[in-house]
C-alpha positions as CSV (number, residue, x, y, z in Angstrom):
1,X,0.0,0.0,0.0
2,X,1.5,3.5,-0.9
3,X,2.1,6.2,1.6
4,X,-0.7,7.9,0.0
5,X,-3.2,5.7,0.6
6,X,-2.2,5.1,3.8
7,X,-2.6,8.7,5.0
8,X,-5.6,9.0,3.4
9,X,-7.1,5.7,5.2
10,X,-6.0,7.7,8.6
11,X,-7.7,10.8,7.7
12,X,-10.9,9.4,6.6
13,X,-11.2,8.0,9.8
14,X,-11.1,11.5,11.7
15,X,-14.9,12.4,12.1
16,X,-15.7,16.2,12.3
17,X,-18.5,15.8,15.4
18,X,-20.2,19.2,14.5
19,X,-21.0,18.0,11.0
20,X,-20.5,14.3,11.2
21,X,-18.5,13.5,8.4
22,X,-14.8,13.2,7.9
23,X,-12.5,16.1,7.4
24,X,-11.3,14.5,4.3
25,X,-14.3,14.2,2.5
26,X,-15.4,17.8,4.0
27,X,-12.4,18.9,2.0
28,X,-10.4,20.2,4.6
29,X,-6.8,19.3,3.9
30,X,-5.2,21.1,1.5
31,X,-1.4,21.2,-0.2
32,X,-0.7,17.8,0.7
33,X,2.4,16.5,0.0
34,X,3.8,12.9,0.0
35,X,7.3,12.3,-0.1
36,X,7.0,8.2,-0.8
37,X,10.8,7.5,-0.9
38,X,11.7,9.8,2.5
39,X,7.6,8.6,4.0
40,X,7.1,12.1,4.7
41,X,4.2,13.9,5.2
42,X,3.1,17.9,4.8
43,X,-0.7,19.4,4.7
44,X,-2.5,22.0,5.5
45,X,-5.7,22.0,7.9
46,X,-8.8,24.2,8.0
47,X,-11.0,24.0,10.3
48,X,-14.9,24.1,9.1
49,X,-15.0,27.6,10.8
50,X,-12.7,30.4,12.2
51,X,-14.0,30.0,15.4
52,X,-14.5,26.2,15.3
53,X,-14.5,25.2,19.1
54,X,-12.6,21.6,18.7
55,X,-10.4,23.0,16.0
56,X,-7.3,22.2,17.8
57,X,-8.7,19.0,19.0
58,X,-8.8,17.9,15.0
59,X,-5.6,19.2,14.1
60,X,-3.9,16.7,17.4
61,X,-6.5,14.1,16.4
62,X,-4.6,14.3,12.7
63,X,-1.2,14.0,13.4
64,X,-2.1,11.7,16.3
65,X,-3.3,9.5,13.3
66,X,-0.6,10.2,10.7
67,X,2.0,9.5,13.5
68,X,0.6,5.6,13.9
69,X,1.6,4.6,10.0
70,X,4.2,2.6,10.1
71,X,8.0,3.7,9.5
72,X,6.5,7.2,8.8
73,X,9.0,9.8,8.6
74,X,8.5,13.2,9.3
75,X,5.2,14.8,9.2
76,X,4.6,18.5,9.0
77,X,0.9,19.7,9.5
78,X,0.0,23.6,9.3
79,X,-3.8,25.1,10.8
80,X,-5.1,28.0,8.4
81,X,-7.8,30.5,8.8
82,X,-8.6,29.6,12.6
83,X,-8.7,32.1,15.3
84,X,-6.4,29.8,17.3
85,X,-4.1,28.7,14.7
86,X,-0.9,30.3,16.3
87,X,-1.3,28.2,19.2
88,X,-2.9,24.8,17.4
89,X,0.5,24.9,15.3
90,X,3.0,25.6,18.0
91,X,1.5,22.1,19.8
92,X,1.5,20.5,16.6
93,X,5.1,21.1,16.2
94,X,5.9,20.0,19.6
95,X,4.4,17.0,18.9
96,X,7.4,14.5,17.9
């Protein structure tokens, strides 16, 4: 199975609770990039809204997921457009 359709397994999983349906097929992951050879990962995250209250939980919940594929390498996920995307990307990057 490639790296792609591994990530994309993860993230179909990840269930957006105010809408009910997964953030992939709600479209909000964006600039994803694979690196197959080097199994790294990079994307961009938007929550539904600015103000989305569990925003920050989603963007954990991602690379939570992401960071159980096996022999992943590193993985490199940015928030956008969210009023607490400063602080959802500085735990992100703490994060291993």
């Amino acid at each position: 199975m490639s790296l792609r359709s591994e990530v994309i397994g993860k993230l179909k999983n990840i269930i957006d609770p105010g809408v009910r349906k997964n953030i992939w097929d709600l479209h909000l992951l964006y600039d994803i990039e694979i690196d197959e050879d080097k199994r790294d990962i990079e994307l961009k995250f938007k929550p539904t809204v600015k103000h989305c209250p569990i925003g920050i939980q989603l963007a954990i919940m991602i690379k939570t997921k992401l960071m159980e594929i096996d022999n992943v390498g590193k993985i490199n996920i940015k928030v956008t457009d969210f009023i607490h995307a400063e602080e959802a990307n500085k735990i992100l990057n703490k994060m291993k």
